[in-house]
C-alpha positions as MATLAB code, in Angstrom:
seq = 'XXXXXXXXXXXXXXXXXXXXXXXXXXXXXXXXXXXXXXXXXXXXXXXXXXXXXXXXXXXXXXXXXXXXXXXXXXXXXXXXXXXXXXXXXXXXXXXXXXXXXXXXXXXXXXXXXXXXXXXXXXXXXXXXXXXXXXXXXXXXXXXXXXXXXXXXXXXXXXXXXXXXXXXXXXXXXXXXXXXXXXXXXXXXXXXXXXXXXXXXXXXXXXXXXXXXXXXXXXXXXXXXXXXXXXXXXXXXXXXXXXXXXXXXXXXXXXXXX';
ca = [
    -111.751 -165.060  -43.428;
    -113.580 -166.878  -40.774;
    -110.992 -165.588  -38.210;
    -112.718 -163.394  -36.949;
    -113.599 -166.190  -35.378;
    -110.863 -168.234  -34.447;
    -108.594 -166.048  -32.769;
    -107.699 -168.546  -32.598;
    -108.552 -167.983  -30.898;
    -109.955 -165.011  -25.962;
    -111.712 -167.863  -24.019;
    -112.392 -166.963  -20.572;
    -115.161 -167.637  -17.874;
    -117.749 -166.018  -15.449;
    -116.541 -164.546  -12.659;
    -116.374 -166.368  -10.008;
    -115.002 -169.413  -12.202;
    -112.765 -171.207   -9.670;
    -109.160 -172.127   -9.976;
    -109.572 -175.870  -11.433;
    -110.713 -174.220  -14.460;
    -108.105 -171.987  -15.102;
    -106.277 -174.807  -17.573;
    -109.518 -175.501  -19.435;
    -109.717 -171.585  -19.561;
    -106.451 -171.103  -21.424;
    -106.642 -174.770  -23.380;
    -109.583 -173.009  -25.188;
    -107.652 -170.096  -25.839;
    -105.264 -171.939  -28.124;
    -107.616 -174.279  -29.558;
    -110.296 -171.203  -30.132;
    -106.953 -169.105  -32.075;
    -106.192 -172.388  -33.935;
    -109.425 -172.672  -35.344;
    -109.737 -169.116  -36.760;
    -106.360 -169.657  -38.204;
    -107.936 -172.354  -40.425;
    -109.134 -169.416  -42.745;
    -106.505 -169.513  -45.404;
    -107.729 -169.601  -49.290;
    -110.016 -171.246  -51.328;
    -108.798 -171.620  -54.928;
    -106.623 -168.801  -56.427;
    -108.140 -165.977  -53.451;
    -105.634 -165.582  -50.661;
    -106.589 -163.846  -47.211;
    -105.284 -160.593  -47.206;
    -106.322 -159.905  -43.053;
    -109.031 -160.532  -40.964;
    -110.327 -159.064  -37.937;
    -112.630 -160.804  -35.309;
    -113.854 -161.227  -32.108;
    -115.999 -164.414  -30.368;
    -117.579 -164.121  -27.324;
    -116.972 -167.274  -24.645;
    -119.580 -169.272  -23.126;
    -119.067 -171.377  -19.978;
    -121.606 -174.189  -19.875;
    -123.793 -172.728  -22.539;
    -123.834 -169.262  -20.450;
    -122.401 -166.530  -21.770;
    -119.518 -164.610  -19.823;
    -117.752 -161.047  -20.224;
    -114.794 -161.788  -21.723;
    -113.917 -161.965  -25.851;
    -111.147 -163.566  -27.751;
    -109.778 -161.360  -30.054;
    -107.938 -162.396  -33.421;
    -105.738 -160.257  -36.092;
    -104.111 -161.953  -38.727;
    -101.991 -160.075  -41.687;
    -100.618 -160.766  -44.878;
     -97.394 -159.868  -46.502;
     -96.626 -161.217  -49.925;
     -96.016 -165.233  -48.919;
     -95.713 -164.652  -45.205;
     -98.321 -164.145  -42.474;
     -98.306 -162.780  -38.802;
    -101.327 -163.879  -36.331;
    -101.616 -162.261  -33.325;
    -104.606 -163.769  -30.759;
    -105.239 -161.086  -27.631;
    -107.053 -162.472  -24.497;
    -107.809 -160.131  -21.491;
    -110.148 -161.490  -18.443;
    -109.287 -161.245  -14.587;
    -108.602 -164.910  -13.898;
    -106.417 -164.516  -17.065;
    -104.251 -162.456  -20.029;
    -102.797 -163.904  -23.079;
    -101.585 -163.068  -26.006;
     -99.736 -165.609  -28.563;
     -98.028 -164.099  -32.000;
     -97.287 -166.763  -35.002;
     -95.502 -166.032  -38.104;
     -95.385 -168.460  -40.588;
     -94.538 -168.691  -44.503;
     -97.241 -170.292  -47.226;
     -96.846 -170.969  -50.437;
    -100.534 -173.164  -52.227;
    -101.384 -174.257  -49.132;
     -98.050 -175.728  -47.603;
     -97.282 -173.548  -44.240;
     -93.617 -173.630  -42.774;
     -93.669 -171.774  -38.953;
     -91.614 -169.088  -38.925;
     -91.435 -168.253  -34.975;
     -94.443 -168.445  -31.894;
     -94.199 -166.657  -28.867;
     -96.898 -166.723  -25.877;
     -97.245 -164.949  -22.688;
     -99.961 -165.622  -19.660;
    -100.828 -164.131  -16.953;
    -103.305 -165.610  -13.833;
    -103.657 -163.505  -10.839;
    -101.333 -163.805   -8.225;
     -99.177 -166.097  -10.405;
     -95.990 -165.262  -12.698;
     -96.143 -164.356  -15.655;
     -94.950 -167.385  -18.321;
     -93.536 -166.924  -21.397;
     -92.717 -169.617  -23.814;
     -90.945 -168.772  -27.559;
     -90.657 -171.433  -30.856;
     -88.122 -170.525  -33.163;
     -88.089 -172.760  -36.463;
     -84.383 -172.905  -38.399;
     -85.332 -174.858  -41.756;
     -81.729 -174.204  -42.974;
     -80.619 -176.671  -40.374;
     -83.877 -177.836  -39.693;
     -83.890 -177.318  -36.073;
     -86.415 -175.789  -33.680;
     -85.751 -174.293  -30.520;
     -88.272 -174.100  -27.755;
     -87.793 -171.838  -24.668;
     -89.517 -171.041  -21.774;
     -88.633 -169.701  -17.864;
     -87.791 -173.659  -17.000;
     -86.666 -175.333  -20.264;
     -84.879 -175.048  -23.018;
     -85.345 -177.955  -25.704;
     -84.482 -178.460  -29.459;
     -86.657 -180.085  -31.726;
     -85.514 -181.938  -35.184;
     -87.676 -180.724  -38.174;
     -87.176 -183.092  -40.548;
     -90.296 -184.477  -40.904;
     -91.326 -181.010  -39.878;
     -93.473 -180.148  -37.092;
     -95.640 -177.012  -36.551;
     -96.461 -174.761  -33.794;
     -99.454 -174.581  -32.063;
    -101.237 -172.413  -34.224;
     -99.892 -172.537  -38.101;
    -101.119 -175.685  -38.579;
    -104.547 -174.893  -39.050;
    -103.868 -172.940  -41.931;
    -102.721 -176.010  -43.685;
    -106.083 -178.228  -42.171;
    -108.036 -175.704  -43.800;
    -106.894 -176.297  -47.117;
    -107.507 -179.624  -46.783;
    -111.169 -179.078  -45.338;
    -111.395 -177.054  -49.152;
    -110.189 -179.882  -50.956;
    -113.095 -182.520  -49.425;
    -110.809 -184.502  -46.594;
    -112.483 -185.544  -43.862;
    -109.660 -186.744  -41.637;
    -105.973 -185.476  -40.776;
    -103.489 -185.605  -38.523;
    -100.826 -182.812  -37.690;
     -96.971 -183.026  -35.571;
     -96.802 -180.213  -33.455;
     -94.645 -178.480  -30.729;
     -97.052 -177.923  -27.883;
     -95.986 -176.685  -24.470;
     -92.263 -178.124  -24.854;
     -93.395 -181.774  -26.058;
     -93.633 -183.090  -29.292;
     -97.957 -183.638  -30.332;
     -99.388 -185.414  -33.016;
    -103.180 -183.608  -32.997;
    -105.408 -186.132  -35.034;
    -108.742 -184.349  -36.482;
    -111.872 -185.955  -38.274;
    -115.079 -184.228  -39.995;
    -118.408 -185.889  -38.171;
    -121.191 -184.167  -39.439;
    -122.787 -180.943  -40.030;
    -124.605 -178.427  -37.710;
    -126.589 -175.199  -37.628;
    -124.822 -172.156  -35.466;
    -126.306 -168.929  -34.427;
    -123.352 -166.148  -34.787;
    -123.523 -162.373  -34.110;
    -123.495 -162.496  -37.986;
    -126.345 -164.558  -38.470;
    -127.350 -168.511  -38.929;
    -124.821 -170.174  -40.894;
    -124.519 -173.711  -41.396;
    -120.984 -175.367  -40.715;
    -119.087 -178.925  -41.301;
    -118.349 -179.955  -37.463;
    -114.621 -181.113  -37.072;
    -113.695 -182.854  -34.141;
    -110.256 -184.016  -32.740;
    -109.935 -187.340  -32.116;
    -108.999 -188.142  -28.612;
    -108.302 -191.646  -26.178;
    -110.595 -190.109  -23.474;
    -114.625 -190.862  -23.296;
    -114.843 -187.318  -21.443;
    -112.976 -184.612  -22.565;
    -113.782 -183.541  -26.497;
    -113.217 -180.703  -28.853;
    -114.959 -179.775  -31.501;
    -114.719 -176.477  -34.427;
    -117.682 -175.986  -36.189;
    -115.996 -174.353  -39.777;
    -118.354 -172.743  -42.473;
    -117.953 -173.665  -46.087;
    -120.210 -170.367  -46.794;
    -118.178 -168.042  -45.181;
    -114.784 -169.208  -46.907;
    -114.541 -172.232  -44.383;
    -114.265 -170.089  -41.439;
    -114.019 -171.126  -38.061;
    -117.778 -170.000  -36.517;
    -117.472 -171.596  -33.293;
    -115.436 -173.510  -30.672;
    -116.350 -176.191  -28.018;
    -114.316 -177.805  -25.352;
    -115.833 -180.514  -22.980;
    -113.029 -181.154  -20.111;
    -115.140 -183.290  -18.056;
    -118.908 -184.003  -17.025;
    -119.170 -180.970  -15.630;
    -117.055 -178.202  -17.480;
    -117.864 -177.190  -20.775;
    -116.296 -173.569  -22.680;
    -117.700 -172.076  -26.146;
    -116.854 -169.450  -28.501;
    -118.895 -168.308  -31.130;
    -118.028 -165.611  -33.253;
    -120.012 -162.075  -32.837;
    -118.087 -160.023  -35.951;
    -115.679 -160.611  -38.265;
    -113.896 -158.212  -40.794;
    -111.825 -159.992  -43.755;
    -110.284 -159.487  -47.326;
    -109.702 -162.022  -49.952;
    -107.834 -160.998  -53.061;
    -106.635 -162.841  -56.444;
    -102.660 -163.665  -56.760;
];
């Protein structure tokens, strides 16, 4: 499905990007693996695996790195692995997460990143929904995390926002675990727009998360045509810092349950 977009899904810049945009650098990443996640199903198809790769634009010119997504199905359960490799920085994050008609329950989430010079950081979610607790580690922290309501990890939740992109709604909000803290990411469909992929024109419902600050915005621009797959990402962190991906290629199965 559209993941080849999404990887979520490898956002990186030019070279010479300086250090105070290393953080808008790897926010991308997530958000850019998020959005391909939104693939899921429409109607009785399911997504059997996809394969893609975006390429990453830093203020509408386009750099040398690629994001690069894999997502896999096994009966009821799915594994998502996002790979991002640039010099000012490697990541890779790995979700697994059960879904049964279109309700997702996380599984486990582990990330690792790497900026030169720097330490490498890990940080691991596992989700107990026998006891209903989630454990977050990291190098500094460990925290636990009450599930009931449940929350989600930072990338399993699109799945679910998909379905409900398929089914019309134009406005929903998700609980997540993001970076040890407890999120609530709010979303809301505001239009429709035309994007140029390495596949083609394809025309896409623009979904952007709603946000307290007049500067920074996200937006994923998902197409309805390609089974409401995630066709490009855009993060504005200030006046002067925008980073895109667009997808080049994209490999995917659907099949009937």
């Amino acid at each position: 499905m559209i993941f080849q977009l999404l990887s979520p899904l490898s956002t990186v810049f030019l070279t010479l990007c300086p250090q105070s945009l290393r953080k808008p650098i790897a926010r991308t990443c997530v958000l850019v693996t998020a959005g391909l996640l939104s693939l899921h199903v429409a109607q009785a198809q399911t997504l059997d695996y996809v394969d893609a790769s975006f390429s990453v634009e830093y203020n509408d010119k386009r750099t040398q790195a690629e994001n690069h997504l894999k997502i896999q199905r096994d009966h009821d359960q799915y594994q998502i692995h996002f790979d991002l490799d640039h010099w000012l920085l490697s990541s890779k994050q790995k979700a697994t997460f059960d879904m049964k008609q279109c309700h997702v329950q996380p599984m486990s989430y582990a990330a690792t990143n790497k900026q030169p010079f720097k330490d490498e950081k890990h940080q691991t979610i596992a989700f107990d929904w026998v006891d209903k607790k989630a454990i977050f580690n990291s190098e500094n922290e460990e925290k636990t995390f009450d599930l009931d309501p449940p929350l989600y990890d930072p990338l399993s939740f699109f799945f679910e926002a998909r379905c409900e992109l398929i089914a019309g709604k134009k406005d929903f909000i998700y609980p997540l675990i993001y970076k040890g803290n407890k999120r609530t990411h709010h979303y809301k469909v505001i239009g429709n727009d035309m994007v140029q992929t390495g596949q083609g024109q394809v025309e896409a419902l623009v979904v952007e998360r709603v946000r307290s600050s007049t500067t920074r915005k996200t937006r994923l621009y998902v197409a309805p045509s390609l089974d409401y797959l995630l066709v490009k990402f855009e993060h504005q962190e200030n006046r002067v810092v925008k980073i895109s991906a667009t997808l080049q290629h994209m490999d995917y199965r659907l099949s009937n349950r």
